[in-house]
MILUM-500747 format. One record per residue (C-alpha): y, x, z. Coordinates in steps of 0.25 Angstrom, whole numbers, plus 2048, in hexadecimal, padded with zeros to 3 digits. Example, Ala and Ser with C-alpha at 12.3 -4.5 7.8 and 13.67 -1.06 7.14 Angstrom:
# MILUM-500747
[[7EE 831 81F]] [[7FC 837 81D]] 
END
This chain:
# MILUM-500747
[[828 7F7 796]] [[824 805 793]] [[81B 80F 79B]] [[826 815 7A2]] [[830 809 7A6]] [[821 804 7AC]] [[821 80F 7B5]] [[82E 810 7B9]] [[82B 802 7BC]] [[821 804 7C3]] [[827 810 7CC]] [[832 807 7CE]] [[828 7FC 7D6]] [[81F 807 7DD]] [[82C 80C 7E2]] [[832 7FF 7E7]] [[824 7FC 7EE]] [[824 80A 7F5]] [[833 807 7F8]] [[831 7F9 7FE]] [[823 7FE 806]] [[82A 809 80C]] [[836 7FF 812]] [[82D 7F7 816]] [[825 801 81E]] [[832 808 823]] [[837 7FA 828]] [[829 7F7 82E]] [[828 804 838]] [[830 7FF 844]] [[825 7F6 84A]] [[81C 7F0 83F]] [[813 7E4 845]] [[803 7EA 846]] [[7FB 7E5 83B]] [[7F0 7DA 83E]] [[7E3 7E1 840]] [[7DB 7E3 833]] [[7CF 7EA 82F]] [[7D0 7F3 826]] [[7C2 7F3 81F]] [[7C5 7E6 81B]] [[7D2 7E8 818]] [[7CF 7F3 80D]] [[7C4 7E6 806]] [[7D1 7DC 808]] [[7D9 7E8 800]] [[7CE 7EA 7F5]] [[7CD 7DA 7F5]] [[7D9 7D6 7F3]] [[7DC 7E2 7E9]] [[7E6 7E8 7F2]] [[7E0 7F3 7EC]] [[7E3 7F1 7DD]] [[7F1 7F5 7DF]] [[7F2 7FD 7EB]] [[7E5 805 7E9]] [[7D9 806 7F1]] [[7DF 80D 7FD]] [[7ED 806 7FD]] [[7F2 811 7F5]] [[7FB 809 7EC]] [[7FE 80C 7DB]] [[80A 811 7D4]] [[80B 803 7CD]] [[813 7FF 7DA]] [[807 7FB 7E4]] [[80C 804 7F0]] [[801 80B 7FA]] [[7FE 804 805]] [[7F7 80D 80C]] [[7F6 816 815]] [[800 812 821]] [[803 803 81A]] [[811 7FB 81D]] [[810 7F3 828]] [[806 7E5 827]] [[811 7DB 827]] [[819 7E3 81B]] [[80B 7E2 815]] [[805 7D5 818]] [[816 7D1 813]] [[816 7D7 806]] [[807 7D2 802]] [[80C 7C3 804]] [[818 7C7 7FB]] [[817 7D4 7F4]] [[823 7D9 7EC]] [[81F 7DF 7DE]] [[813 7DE 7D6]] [[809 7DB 7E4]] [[805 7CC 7E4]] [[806 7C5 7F1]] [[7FC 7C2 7FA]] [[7FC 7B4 801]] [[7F4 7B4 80E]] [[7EA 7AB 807]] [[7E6 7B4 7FF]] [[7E8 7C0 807]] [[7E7 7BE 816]] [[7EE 7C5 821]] [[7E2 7C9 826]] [[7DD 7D0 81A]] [[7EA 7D5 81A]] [[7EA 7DA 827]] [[7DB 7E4 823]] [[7E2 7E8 817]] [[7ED 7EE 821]] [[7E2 7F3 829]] [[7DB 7FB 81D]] [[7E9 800 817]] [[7EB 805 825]] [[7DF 80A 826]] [[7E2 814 819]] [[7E6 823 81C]] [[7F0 82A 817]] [[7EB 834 80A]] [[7EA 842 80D]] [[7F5 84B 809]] [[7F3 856 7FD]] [[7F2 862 80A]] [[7E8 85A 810]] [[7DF 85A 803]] [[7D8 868 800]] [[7D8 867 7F1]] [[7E8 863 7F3]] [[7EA 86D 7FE]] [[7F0 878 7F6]] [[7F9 872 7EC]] [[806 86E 7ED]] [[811 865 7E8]] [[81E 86E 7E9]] [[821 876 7DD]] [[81F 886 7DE]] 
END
């Protein structure tokens, strides 16, 4: 497989994740269940632990080979603590006995827990520049 089928490839699975993400938060708004309490600073070692981190970054960011962002404002627990046990795609699944649904639960905690980026306005060095063509 050449470099560009690879990416094609690889857009093609990052879309498909975004895709199914976003369903699954839009069919999760109405009324999720509240998520068991966590804490978040443990959370944030269970992520780092369990090498959450290795594909959806330090900060629940996500990559471009098809680990979507997690953070901020993450899908609802269940959807999450659901596709951790069995994940579609590339992510292995998680059995609770070796992932428990508590760590699980401070996990959620910390990905709740991280705030939106700034937007380019809000940046002084990015305050003046603009994407719109002239």
């Amino acid at each position: 497989m050449n470099l560009s089928s690879r990416r094609i490839v690889t857009l093609a699975f990052a879309l498909a994740a975004s895709t199914l993400l976003t369903l699954q938060n839009a069919s999760a708004q109405t009324n999720p269940p509240a998520a068991p309490a966590g804490d978040q600073t443990r959370g944030k070692a269970a992520f780092m632990s369990y090498g959450c981190y290795e594909c959806h970054g330090t900060v629940a960011q996500g990559n471009y080979f098809g680990a979507p962002h997690l953070a901020p404002h993450p899908i609802p627990f269940a959807a999450l603590l659901g596709y951790i046990r069995k994940p579609a795609g590339q992510m292995p699944s998680y059995a609770a006995s070796i992932l428990p649904e508590k760590d699980v639960s401070d996990i959620y905690a910390y990905l709740s827990s991280i705030p939106a980026g700034k937007t380019a306005p809000e940046i002084p060095m990015l305050s003046g520049v603009t994407t719109k063509p002239k």
